[in-house]
C-alpha positions in Angstrom: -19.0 -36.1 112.1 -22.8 -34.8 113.0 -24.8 -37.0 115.0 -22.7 -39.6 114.2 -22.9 -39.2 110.2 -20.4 -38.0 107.7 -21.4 -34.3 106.2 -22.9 -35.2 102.5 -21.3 -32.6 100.2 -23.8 -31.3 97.4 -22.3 -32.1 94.1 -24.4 -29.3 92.2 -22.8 -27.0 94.7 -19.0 -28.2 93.6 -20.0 -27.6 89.9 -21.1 -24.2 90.5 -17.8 -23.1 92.4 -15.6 -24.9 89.7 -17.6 -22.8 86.9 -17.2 -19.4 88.7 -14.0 -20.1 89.1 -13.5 -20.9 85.3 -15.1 -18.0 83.9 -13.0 -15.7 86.6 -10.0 -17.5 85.0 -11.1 -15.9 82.0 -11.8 -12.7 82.4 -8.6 -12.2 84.5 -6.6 -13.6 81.5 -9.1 -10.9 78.6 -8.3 -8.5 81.4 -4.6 -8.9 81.3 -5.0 -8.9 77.5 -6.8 -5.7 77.3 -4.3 -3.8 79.8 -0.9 -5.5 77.5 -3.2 -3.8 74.5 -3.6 0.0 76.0 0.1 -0.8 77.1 1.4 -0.8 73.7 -1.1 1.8 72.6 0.5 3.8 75.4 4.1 3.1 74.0 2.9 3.7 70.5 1.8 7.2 71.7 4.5 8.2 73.6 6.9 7.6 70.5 4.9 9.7 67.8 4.9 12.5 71.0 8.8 12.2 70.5 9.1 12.4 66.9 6.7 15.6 67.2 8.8 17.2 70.1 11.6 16.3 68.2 10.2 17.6 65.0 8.9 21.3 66.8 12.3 21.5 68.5 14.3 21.0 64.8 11.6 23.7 63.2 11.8 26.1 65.8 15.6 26.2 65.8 15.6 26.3 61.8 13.6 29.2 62.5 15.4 31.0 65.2 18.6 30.4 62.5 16.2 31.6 59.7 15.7 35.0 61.4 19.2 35.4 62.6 20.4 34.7 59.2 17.9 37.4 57.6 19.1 40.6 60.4 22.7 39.3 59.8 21.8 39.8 55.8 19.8 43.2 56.1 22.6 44.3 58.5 25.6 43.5 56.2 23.6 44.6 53.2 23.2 48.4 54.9 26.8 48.2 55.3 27.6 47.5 51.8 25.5 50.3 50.7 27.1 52.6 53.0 30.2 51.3 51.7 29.4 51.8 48.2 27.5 55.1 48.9 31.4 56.4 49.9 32.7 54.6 47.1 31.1 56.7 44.1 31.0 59.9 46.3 35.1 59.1 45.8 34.9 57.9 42.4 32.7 61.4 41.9 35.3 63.4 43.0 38.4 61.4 40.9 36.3 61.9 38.0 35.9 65.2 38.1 39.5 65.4 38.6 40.2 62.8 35.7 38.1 64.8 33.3 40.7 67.6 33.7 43.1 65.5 32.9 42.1 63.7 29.7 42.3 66.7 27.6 46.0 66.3 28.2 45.7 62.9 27.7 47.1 61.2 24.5 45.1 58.9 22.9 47.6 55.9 23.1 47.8 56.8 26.5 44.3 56.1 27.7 43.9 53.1 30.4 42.9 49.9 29.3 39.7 48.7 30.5 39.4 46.1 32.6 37.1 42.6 32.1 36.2 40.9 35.0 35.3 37.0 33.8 32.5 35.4 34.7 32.9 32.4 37.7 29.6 30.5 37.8 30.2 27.9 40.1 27.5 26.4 43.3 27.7 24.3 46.7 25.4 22.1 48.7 24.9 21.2 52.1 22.7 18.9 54.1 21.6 20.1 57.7 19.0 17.3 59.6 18.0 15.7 62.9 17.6 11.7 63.1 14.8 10.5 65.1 15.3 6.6 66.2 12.8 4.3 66.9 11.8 2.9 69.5 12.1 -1.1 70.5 9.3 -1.8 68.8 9.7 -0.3 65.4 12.1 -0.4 62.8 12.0 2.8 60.9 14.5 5.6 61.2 12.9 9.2 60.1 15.3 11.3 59.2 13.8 15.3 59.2 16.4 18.0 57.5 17.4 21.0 55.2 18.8 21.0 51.3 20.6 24.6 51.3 21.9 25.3 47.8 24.5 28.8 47.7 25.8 30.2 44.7 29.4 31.2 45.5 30.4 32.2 41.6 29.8 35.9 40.9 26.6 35.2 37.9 23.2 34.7 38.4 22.2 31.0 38.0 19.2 29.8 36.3 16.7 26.9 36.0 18.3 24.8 39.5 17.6 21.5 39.6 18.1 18.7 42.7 18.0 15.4 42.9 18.4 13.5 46.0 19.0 9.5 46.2 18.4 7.1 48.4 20.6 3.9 48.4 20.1 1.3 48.3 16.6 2.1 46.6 14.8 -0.2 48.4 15.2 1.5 51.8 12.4 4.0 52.4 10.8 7.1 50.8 11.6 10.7 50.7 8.8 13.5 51.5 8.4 17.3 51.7 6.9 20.5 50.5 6.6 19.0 46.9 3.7 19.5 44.6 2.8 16.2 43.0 0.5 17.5 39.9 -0.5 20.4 37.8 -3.9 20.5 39.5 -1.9 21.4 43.0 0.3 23.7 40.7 -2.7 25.8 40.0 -3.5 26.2 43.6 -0.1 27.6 44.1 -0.1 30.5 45.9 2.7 33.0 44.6 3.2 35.1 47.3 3.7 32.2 49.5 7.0 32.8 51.8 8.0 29.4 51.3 9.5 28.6 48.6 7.7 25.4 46.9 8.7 22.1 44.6 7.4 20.0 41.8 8.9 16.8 40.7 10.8 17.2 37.3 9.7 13.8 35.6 5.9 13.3 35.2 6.7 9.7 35.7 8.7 10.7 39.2 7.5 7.3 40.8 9.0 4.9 38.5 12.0 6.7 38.6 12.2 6.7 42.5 11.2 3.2 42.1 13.6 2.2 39.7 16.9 4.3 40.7 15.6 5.9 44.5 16.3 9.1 43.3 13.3 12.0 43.4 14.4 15.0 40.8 12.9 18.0 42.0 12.8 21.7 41.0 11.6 25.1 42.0 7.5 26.0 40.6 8.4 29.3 39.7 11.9 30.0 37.6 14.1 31.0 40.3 17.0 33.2 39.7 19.7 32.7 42.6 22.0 35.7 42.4 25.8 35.7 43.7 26.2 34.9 47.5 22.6 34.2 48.0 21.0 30.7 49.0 17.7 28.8 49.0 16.8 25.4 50.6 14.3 22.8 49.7 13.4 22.9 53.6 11.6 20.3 55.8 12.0 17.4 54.2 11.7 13.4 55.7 13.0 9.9 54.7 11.8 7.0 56.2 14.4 4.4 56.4 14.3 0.7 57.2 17.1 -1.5 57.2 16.8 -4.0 54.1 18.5 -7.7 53.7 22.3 -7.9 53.2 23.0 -4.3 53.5 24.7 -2.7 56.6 24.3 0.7 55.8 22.0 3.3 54.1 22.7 6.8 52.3 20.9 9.9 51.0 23.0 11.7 48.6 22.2 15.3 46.9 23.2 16.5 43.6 22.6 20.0 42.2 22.4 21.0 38.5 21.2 24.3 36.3 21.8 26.0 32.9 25.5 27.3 33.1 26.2 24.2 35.1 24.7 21.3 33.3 26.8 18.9 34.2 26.2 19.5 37.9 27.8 19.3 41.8 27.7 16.8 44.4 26.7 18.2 47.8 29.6 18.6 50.4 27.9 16.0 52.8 25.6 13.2 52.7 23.2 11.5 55.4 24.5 7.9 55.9 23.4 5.2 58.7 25.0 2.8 59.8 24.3 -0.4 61.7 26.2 -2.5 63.7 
């Protein structure tokens, strides 16, 4: 009480503080809103900067193999040149030594000559690093190698791949493949890396109807005895489907003197519990 009376509160006054106090309602809650926002965005960013560290890592090793593998070749291929270089200068001097001889020789006593027969046979291998997602996506990338040897000793001819993803439904397959013949003519031949073009003109309806992609080199490559080539740096995208508990990419290798084809000594499967 003030001079004996009761304090009159101001009514316009009230309205005012309950209205501030509304609209600071609101912007804390668009506040909140916005930071749960840049929070995912965050998230979102930090898991793409995995799949590229995990990506660089995966090249940088396949390159560090890469090299290795090509000083181990150069090396061992000076040492079979040495090798053969010692060789003739040996078969030089029997020769020399078996043209003495002959004259003495009987016809019906001269060797037989010996025919090596030809062994055209291939393998294939898959080599790849699976990314996972994280807990707020659902796609696995898969990021890997297709290395094709011949291990027969004749040149093969005209390879051809086909890799299938099962079921068909599961995701798609990408990589250094040339989709038309208007890409094909940019083509750059002396490119180290070895490029692909899909076999089928129609590739998409037969990934869509079968999930398999049918690929080949641009230029006709030759792959002698004991030498490989990859299709290198491929992805799939995989996403679990309904009703299936698993997924697989299998690989399949084909050419002219082995129509008939090879399936690859491994395949990429995952499986959920």
């Amino acid at each position: 009480m003030k001079g004996g009376k009761l304090l009159e509160r101001d009514p316009s006054k009230q309205k005012g503080n309950k209205d501030r106090y509304l609209q600071l309602e609101q912007k804390i809650i668009h506040y909140r809103s916005e930071a749960a926002n840049y929070e995912k965005k965050i998230q979102e960013l930090k898991q793409q900067l995995k799949k590229e560290q995990t990506r660089n890592q995966y090249l940088q090793k396949r390159l560090v193999d890469t090299q290795k593998y090509n000083i181990e070749n150069y090396e061992k291929k000076i040492l079979q040149l040495e090798e053969q270089l010692i060789q003739m200068e040996v078969e030089l001097e029997e020769e020399k030594k078996q043209k003495e001889e002959l004259l003495k020789i009987k016809p019906k006593d001269e060797p037989k000559e010996i025919k090596i027969e030809p062994v055209y046979s291939f393998q294939a291998h898959f080599t790849y690093s699976t990314i996972l997602p994280s807990s707020d996506e659902d796609t696995i990338s898969v990021i890997g190698d297709f290395i094709i040897q011949n291990t027969g000793n004749q040149p093969l001819h005209d390879l051809i791949l086909c890799l299938r993803i099962t079921p068909k439904e599961a995701g798609k397959l990408s990589g250094k493949i040339i989709m038309n013949s208007k890409h094909k003519k940019e083509f750059q031949h002396d490119s180290p890396i070895l490029q692909w073009e899909f076999l089928h003109d129609d590739w998409m309806k037969k990934v869509r109807e079968t999930g398999e992609y049918w690929i080949r080199p641009v230029e006709g490559i030759v792959l002698p005895p004991k030498e490989t080539l990859s299709f290198s740096g491929f992805e799939a995208k995989l996403k679990r489907t309904e009703n299936q508990n698993s997924m697989m990419i299998d690989g399949f290798i084909y050419c002219t003197e082995i129509p008939k084809g090879t399936h690859a000594l491994n395949n990429i499967i995952l499986s959920f519990i």
